[in-house]
FIKELO-93023 format. One line per 5 residues: number of its first residue (from 0); for each residue x, y, z of C-alpha. Coordinates in steps of 0.1 Angstrom, whole numbers. Layout:
% residues N
NUM	X,Y,Z  ...
END
This chain:
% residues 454
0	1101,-804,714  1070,-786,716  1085,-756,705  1100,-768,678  1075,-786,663
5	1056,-754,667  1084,-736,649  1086,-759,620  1047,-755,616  1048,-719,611
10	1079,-718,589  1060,-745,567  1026,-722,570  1050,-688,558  1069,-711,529
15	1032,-722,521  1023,-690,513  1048,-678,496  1049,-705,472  1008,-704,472
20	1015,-665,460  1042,-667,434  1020,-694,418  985,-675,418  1009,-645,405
25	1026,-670,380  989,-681,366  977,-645,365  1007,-632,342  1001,-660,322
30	961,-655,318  970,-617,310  995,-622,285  973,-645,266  946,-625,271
35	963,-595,256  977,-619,226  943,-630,215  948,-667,235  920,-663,256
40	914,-698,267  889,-696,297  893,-739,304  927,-738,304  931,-705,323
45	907,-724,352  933,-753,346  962,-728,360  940,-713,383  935,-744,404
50	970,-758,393  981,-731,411  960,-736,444  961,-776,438  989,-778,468
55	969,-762,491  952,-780,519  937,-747,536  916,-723,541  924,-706,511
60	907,-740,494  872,-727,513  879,-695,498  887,-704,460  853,-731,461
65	834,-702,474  843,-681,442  829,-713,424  797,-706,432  791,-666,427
70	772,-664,390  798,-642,371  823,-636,403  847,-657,378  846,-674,342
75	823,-708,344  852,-727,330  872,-712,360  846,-724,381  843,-758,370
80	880,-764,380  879,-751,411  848,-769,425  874,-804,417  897,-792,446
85	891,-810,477  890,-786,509  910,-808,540  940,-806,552  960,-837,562
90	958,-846,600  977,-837,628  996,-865,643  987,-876,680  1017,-862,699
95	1005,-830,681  966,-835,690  976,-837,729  998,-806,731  968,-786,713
100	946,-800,738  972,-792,769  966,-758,757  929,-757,754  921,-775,784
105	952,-774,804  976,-804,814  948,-830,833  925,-828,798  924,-865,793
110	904,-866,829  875,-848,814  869,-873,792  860,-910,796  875,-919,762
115	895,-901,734  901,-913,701  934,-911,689  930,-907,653  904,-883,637
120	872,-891,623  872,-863,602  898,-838,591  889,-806,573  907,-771,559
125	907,-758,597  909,-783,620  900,-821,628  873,-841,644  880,-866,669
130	852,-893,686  854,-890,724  827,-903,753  817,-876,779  823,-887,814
135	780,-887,819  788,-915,787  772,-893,763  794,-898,730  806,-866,717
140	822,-852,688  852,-832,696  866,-804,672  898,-792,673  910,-764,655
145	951,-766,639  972,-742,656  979,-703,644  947,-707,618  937,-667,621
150	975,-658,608  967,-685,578  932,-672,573  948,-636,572  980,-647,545
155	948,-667,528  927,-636,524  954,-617,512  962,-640,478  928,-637,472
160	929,-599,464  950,-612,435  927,-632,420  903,-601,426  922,-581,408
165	932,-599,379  892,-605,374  889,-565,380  907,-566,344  896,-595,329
170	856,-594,339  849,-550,345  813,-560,342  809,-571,383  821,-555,407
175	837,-575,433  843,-555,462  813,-566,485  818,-599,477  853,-599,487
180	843,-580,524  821,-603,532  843,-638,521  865,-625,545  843,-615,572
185	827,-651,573  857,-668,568  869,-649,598  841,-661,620  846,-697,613
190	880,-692,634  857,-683,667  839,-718,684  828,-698,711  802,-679,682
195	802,-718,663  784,-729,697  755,-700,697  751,-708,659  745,-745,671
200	721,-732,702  702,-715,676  695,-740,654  688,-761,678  661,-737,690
205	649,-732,652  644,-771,648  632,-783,682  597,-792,664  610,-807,635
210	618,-845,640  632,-849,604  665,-826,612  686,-832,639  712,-808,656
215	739,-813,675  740,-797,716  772,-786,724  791,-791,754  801,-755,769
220	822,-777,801  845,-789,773  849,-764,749  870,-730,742  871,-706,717
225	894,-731,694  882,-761,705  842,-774,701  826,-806,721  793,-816,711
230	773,-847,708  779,-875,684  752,-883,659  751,-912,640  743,-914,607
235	755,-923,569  767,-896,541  742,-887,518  757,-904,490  749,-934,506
240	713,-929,496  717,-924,463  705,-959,452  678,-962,475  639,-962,472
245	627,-926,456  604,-923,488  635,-924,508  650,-904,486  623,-876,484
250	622,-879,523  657,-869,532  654,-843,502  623,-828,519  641,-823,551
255	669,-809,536  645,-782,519  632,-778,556  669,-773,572  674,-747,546
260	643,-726,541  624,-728,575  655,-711,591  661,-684,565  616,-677,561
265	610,-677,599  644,-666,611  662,-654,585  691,-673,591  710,-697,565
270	734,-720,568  757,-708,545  780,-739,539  761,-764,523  796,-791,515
275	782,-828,516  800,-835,548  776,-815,565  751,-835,562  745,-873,574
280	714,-893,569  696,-907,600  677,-941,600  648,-953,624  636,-987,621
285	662,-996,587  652,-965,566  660,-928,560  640,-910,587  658,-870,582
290	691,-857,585  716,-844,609  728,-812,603  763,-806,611  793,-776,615
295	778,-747,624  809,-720,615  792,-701,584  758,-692,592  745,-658,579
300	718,-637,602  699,-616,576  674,-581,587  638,-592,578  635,-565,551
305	658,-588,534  639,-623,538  610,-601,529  624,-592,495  631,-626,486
310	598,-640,494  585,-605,473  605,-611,446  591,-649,443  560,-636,444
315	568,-610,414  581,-639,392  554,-664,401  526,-638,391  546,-619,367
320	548,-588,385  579,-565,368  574,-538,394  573,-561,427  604,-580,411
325	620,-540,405  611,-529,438  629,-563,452  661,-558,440  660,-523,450
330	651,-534,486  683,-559,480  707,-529,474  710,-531,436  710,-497,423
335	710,-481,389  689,-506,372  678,-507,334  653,-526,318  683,-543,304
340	699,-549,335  669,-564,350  666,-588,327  702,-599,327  696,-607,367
345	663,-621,358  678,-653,344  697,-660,372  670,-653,391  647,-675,370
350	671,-700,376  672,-698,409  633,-697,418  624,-717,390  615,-751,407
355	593,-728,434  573,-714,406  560,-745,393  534,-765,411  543,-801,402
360	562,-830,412  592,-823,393  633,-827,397  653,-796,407  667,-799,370
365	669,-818,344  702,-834,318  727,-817,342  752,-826,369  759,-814,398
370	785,-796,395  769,-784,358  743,-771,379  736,-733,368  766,-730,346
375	746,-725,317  729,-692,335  762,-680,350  774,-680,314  742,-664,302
380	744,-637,325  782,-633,323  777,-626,284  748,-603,291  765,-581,316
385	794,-575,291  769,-557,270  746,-541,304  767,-543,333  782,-531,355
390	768,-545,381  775,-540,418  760,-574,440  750,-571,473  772,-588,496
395	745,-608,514  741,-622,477  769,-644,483  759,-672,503  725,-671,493
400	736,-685,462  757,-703,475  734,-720,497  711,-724,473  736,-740,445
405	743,-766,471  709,-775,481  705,-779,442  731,-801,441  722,-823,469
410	689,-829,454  707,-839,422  725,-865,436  695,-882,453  677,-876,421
415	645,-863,442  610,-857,428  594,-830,447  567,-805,446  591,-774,455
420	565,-748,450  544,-762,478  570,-771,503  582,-734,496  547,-717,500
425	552,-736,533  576,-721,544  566,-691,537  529,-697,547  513,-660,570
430	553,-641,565  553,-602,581  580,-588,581  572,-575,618  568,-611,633
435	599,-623,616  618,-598,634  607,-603,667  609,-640,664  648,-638,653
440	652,-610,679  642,-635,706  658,-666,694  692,-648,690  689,-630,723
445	681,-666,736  715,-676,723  734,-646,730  739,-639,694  721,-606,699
450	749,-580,696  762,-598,664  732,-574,650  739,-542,660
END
């Protein structure tokens, strides 16, 4: 029985794809044909885009709503449609849940634990979460991972080179090559729970001072490389918060700014998936006291020279310094720069640092949504580099924007009021480069995530 629903699953998984791959090729002839009658239609092209991904419950969702992000990596419009798919996959069943955990923890699992919920708490695009009670009573949160995921993350990746190249003829003025190595790399990584558990070990290191964010310990007796125990926290989704006080407001919105910045100015380290439903409010005595901070698969390590840049580059827009915000991007990896060019990754850059170069109480943005937010700049730069591209970006690039689009959002939706440029010159309050690196070196040696260095 096993077998065969084993069987079934990856028939359905190779069907999937095929399907998934005549579609994205169906959209694409479609999008060059009009483009090459004059039809250019960039909202309905991002219509038969995600039409054509809509089906999908997998990782190749992660994958499209990272494109959504990237300033210029696709048409706005494009964007905007993607960032409406939902990234989950339905549940597996509970006869399906036992034989996956016969095979992580061997036939007398159930033993290990003093309770095991039967249906999840959460499911997501590569596996499910499932409440369970350790047998010292702590309560834990147990992740399991659906079966044969590196064989869909591999089939995922590959339709993905066709939406690269239908954008290599559409859009010539980016270059999407890095981008594209280093989706794949991190999605990759996601797949391993063994490196998901140092991640969590490291933050947990990062924010053992900080009693506003909360991390999760994991539970090394009861976990594999495809299966994750750690401990339960309780707490609400952020959207729960959206009508409360604004000091509650502005508190879980300054420890967001905390979980996101402290790691990446003191560590450089990001957490590089910022999805609502990675965060959950906790309360002490009935209000909003911080957060929890939650799934630890896509976390980026950068070199200090690179944390360095973007604290120089800051510093270049904040005192209007052309050659320290020049000699930034150079440090980033951006080469053959013009004075035009510079300027055309100034206003996304602008965009970006804006609220940190003001020093007021003020609201990330103003008269825009979240999932408006930075459209207008994408489009702005997207038109500019058709006239002063190309432009190559560095892959690292890639989740810090879209890190930082998230955090954006999530301080949209609670509508905070915040003095950004202070809590940033915070974080980055006595940088060197030198002490960053040996305070990452020793955290991640700590954690054994050295060797994921070198």
């Amino acid at each position: 029985m096993a077998q065969d629903d084993e069987r079934n699953s990856l028939t359905g998984r190779v069907l999937r794809h095929a399907r998934i791959g005549v579609d994205v090729g169906t959209a694409a002839a479609r999008i060059a044909g009009g483009r090459l009658t004059g039809g250019a239609d960039p909202a309905r092209e991002g219509k038969l885009i995600a039409d054509a991904l809509g089906g999908l419950k997998g990782p190749l969702m992660k994958v499209a709503q990272f494109l959504s992000t990237i300033p210029d990596a696709i048409p706005a419009e494009w964007a905007a449609e993607l960032q409406r798919l939902q990234a989950h996959a339905p549940p597996m069943g509970w006869a399906f849940v036992k034989r996956r955990m016969v095979a992580e923890l061997g036939a007398d699992w159930a033993s290990r634990f003093q309770s095991f919920e039967h249906e999840p708490a959460h499911a997501a695009s590569l596996g499910q979460v499932h409440r369970a009670v350790a047998p010292d009573g702590r309560p834990l949160a147990v992740k399991l991972q659906y079966p044969d995921m590196a064989s869909a993350v591999e089939a995922d990746l590959s339709q993905l080179s066709a939406i690269f190249a239908l954008m290599r003829r559409l859009r010539p003025q980016i270059d999407t090559r890095e981008i594209a190595q280093e989706i794949g790399e991190r999605i990759r990584e996601e797949l391993d729970y063994r490196l998901e558990r140092r991640h969590m070990r490291l933050y947990g290191t990062i924010h053992e001072a900080d009693p506003g964010v909360r991390i999760p310990e994991p539970v090394d007796a009861l976990s594999t490389g495809r299966l994750l125990s750690m401990t339960w926290l309780e707490g609400r989704p952020l959207l729960a918060y959206k009508g409360v006080a604004q000091e509650d407001r502005n508190r879980i919105s300054e420890a967001m700014f905390r979980a996101w910045w402290h790691p990446f100015c003191r560590f450089g380290v990001i957490h590089g998936d910022p999805h609502l439903g990675n965060y959950a409010v906790f309360e002490e005595e009935g209000r909003a006291a911080g957060i929890n901070l939650l799934d630890f698969g896509c976390v980026r390590i950068f070199p200090a020279k690179f944390v360095e840049a973007v604290i120089e580059h800051y510093r270049g827009l904040l005192h209007d310094d052309r050659e320290r915000v020049v000699a930034a991007y150079e440090a980033w990896g951006f080469r053959n720069l013009t004075k035009d060019l510079i300027d055309t990754l100034d206003i996304w850059a602008r965009f970006v640092y804006g609220p940190l170069l003001t020093d007021r109480v003020r609201r990330i943005a103003e008269g825009v949504s979240p999932i408006e937010f930075g459209r207008a700049q994408a489009m702005a730069v997207s038109e500019a580099l058709r006239t002063h591209g190309p432009v190559t970006p560095p892959r690292e690039f890639l989740f810090m924007d879209r890190a930082a689009l998230g955090l954006g959002g999530v301080f949209l939706h609670l509508d905070a009021e915040l003095n950004f440029h202070r809590l940033f010159e915070t974080a980055i309050e006595g940088f060197q480069r030198e002490a960053l690196h040996e305070r990452q070196s020793a955290a991640l040696r700590s954690c054994e995530l050295l060797p994921s260095m070198q």
